[in-house]
VODO-961434 format. One record per residue: x negated, y, z of N, C-alpha, C in turn. Coordinates in steps of 0.02 Angstrom, whole numbers, plus 32768, in hexadecimal, padded with zeros to 4 digits. Each point is the difference from the previous one (the first is absolute). Example, Ala and Ser with C-alpha at 12.3 -4.5 7.8 and 13.67 -1.06 7.14 Angstrom:
<atoms>
7D6C7EE48186802D803B80007FD3803C8000
801280357FDC7FD6803B8003802780378025
</atoms>
This chain:
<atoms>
7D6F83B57F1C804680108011802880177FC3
7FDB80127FD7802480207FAF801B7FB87FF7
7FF47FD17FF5802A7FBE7FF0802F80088013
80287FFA804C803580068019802D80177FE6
801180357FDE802F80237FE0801D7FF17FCB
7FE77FEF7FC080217FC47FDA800C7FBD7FFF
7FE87FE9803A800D7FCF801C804E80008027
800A8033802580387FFF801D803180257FE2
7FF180237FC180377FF17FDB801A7FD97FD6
7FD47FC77FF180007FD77FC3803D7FD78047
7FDE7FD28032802D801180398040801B8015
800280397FFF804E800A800D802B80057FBC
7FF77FEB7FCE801C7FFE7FC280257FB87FFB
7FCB7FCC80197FFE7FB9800C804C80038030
7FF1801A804080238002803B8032801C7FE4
801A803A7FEC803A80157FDD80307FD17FD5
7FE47FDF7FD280187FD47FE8802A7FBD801B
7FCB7FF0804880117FD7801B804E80158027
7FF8802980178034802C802F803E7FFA7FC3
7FED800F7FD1804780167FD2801A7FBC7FE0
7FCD7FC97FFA80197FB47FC37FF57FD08037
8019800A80357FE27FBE803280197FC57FD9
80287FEE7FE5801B7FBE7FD87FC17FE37FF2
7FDF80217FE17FC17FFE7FC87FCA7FEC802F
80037FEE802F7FCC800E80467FD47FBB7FED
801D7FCD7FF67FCA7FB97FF47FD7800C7FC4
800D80217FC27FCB801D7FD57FD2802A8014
801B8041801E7FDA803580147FC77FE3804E
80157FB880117FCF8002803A7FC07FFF7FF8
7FD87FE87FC07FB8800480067FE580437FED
8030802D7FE07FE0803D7FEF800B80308049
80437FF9801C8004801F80407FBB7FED8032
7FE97FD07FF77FE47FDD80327FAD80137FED
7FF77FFF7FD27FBD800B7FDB7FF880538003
802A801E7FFE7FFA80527FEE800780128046
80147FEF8048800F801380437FCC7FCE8022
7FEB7FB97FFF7FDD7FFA801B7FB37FF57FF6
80067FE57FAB7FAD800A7FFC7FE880407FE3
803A801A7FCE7FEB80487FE17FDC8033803F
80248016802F7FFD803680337FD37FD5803B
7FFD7FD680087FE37FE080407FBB7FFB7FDB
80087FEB7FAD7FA080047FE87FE2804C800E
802480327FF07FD280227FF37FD7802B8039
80277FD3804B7FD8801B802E7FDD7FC08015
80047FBD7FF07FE07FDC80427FD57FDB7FC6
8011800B7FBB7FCD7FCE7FCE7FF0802E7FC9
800C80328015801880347FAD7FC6801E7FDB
801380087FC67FC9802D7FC78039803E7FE6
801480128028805680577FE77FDB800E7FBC
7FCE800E80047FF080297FB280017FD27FC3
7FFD7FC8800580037FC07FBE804C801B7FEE
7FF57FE57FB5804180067FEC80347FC38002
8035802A800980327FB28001800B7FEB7FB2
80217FB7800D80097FE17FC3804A7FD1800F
801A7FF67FBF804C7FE380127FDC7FAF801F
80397FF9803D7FF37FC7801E80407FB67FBC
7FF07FD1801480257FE27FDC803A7FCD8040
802A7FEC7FFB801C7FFD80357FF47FC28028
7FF97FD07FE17FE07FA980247FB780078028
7FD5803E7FCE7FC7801680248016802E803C
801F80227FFE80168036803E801D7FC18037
802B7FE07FE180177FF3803C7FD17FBA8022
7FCD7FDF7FD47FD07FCC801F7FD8803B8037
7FDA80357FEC7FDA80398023802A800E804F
804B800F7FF8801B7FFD802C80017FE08035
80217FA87FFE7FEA7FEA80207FB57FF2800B
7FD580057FE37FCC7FF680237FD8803B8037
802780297FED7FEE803E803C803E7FDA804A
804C80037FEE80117FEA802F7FE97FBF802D
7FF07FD17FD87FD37FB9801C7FB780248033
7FDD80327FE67FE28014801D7FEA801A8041
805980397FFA8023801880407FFD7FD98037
80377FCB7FDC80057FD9803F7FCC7FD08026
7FCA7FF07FC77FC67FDA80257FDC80258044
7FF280527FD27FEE8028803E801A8003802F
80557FE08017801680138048800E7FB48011
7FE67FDA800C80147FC37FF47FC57FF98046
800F7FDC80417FEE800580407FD47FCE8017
80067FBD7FE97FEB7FC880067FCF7FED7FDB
7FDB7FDB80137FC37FD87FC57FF17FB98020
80457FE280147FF47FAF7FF1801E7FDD7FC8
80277FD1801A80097FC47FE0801E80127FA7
802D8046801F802B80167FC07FF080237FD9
7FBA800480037FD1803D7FD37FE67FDB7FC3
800A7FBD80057FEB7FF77FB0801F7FE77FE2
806C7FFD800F8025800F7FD57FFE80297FDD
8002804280358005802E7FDF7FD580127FC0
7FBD7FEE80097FC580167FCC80107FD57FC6
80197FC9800B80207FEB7FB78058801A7FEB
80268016802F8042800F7FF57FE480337FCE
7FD7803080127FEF8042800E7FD980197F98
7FDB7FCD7FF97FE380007FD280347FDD7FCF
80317FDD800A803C7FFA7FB5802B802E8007
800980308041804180167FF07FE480477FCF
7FA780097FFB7FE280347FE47FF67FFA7FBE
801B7FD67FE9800E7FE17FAE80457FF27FE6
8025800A804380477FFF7FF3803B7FC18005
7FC77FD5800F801B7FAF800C802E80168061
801980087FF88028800A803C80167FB88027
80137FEB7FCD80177FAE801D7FD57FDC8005
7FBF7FEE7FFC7FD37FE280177FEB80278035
7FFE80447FFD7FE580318047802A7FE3803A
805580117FFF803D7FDF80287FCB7FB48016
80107FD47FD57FE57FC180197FCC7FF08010
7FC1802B800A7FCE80038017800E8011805C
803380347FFE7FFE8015803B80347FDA803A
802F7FE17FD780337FC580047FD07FDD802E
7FE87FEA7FD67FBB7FAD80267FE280328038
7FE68038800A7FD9800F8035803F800C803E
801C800E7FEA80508005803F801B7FBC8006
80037FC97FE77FF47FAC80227FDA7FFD8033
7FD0801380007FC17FE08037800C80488029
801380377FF580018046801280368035800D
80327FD08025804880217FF5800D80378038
7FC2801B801D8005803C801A7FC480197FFA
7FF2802C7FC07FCC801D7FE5801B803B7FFD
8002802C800A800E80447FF27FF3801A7FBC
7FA87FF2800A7FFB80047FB6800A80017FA3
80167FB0801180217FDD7FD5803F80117FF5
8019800880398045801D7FE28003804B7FE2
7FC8802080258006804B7FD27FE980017FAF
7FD97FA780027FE680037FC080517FE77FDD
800C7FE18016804C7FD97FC58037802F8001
7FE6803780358049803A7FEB7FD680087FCB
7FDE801A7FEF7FC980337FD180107FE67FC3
7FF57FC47FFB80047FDC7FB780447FFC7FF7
803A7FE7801E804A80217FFF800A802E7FDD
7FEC80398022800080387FF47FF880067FB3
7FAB7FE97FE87FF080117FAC802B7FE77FE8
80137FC7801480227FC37FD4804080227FDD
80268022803E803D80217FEF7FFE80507FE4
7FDB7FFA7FD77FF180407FEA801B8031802E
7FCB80018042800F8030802B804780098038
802E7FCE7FF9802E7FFC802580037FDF802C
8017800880507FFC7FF0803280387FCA800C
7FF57FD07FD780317FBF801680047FE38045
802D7FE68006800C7FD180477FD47FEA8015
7FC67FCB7FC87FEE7FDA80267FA3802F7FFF
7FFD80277FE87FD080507FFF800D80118059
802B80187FF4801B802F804A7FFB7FB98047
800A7FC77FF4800E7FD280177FAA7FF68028
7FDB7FEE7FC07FA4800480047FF780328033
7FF2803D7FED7FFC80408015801E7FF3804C
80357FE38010801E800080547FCD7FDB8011
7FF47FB17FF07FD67FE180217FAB80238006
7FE7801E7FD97FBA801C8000800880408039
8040801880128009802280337FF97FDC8056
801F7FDC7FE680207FB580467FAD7FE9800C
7FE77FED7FCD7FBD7FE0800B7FCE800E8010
7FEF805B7FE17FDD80267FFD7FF080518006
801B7FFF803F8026802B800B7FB680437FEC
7FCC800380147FCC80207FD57FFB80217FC3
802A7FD47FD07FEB80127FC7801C80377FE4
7FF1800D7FC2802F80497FFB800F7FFB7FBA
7FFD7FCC7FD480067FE97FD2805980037FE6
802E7FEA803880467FFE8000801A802E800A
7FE88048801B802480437FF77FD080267FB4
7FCB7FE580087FF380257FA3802280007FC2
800B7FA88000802A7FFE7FD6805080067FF9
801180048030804B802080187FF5804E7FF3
7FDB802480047FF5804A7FDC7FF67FFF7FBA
7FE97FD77FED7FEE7FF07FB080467FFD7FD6
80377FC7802680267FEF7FE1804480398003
7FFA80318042802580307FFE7FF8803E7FC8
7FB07FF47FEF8001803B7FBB80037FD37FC9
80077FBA7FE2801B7FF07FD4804280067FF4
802E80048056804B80097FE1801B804F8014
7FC480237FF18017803E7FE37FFA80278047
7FE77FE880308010803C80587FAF7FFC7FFD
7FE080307FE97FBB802480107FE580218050
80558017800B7FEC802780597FF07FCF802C
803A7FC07FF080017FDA80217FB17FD48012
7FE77FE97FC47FB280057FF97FC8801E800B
800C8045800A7FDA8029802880057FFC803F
803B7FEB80207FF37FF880417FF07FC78020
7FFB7FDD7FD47FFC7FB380107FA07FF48011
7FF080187FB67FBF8005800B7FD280328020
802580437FFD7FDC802F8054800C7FE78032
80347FCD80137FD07FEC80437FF07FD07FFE
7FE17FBD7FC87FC97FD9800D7FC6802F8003
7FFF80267FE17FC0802680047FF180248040
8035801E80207FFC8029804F7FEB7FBD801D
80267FB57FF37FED7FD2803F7FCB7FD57FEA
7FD380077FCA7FD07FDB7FF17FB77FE58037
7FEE7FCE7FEA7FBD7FEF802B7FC480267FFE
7FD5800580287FCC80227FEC7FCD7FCF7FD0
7FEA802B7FD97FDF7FF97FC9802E7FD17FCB
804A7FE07FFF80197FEA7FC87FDD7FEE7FCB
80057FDD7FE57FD880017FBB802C802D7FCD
805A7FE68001802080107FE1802E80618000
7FD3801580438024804280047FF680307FD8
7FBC7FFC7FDE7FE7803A7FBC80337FED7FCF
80007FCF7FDF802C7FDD7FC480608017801B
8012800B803180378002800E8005803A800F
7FBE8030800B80238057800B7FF1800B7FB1
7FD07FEC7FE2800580117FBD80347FFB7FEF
80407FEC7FE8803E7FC87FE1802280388033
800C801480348036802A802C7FE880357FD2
7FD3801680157FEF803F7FDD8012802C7FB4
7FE97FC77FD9801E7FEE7FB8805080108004
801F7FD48016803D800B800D801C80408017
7FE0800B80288031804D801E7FFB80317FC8
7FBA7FF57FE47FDB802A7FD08049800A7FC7
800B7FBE7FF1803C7FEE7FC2803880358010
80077FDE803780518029802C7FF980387FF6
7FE0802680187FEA80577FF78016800B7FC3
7FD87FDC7FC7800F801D7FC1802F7FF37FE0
80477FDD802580357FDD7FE1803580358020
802F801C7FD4803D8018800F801B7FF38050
801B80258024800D7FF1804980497FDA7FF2
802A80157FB8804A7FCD80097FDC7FB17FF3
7FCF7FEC7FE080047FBE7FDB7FDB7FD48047
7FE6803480347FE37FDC8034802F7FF68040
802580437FF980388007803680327FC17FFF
80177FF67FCB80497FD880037FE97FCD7FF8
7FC57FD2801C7FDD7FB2800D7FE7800B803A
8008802680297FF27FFA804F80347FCE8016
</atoms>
């Protein structure tokens, strides 16, 4: 638990920044993203707290990134037919950063598969990296249909909490993700990895000024 603490300030320093230069927000997304979701979510669900840190470099931070988020979403992902081995190839370029072969991987599985739930939570996802973290039309668009399709999954309110603490509303994210967690399945695969990452988070909040958190509610 000694990890935690410079962790969540290295964390709310990150988050501060973000709050004050949102302009700056498509640069700052792999370090926001790397320092809130794999920084704080490692050091409870994969972590070594006592290793020392080392400067991340940023193409590496943000490949690490998505591949934790690719991860995420595999874990909530409901189905295991036809559209499961788009995904395992969408899944494995978008973890090298090829996004547009990931997209068109998942493209072809939504031809033969145009009500996959899955698939569509997978092509918000890669959207999502693609746009360095911004919730475009046709992002938010994905995300409706993986709702419409799949109604199970929980993949399309995660990352709708994700993208509310990239544009700077943290509360808003906290509540988003306390109650996937209040309404989770039993045994989840993905509910440890997602109270870790809440947790982390609140952890941040605490140690962040109450004006720089207040006035992004």
């Amino acid at each position: 638990m000694i990890g935690w603490l410079p962790a969540a300030l290295i964390a709310a320093a990150v988050m501060a920044g973000l709050l004050l230069v949102l302009p700056g927000r498509k640069q700052l997304w792999p370090v926001i993203a790397a320092a809130v979701v794999l920084g704080l979510a490692g050091y409870a669900w994969q972590g070594s707290p006592e290793q020392s840190s080392a400067p991340a470099r940023p193409i590496t931070a943000k490949l690490k990134t998505a591949e934790m988020l690719v991860q995420m979403r595999a874990d909530m992902d409901v189905g295991y037919g036809a559209g499961k081995q788009w995904l395992i190839i969408s899944d494995s370029y978008a973890r090298s950063g090829k996004y547009d072969y990931a997209a068109a991987a998942i493209q072809a599985g939504l031809r033969e598969n145009p009500q996959n739930g899955d698939l569509w939570s997978g092509f918000g996802v890669v959207l999502l990296l693609a746009g360095d973290g911004q919730m475009s039309p046709p992002a938010k668009m994905a995300f409706a249909n993986a709702r419409k399709f799949g109604p199970r999954n929980r993949a399309p309110d995660y990352f709708e909490g994700l993208v509310e603490l990239f544009e700077g509303r943290p509360a808003k994210t906290v509540e988003i993700w306390q109650r996937l967690v209040d309404d989770a399945p039993d045994k989840a695969i993905w509910q440890p990895k997602l109270e870790s990452q809440l947790g982390g988070l609140k952890t941040m909040l605490q140690s962040m000024q109450p004006a720089d958190v207040n006035k992004n509610k």
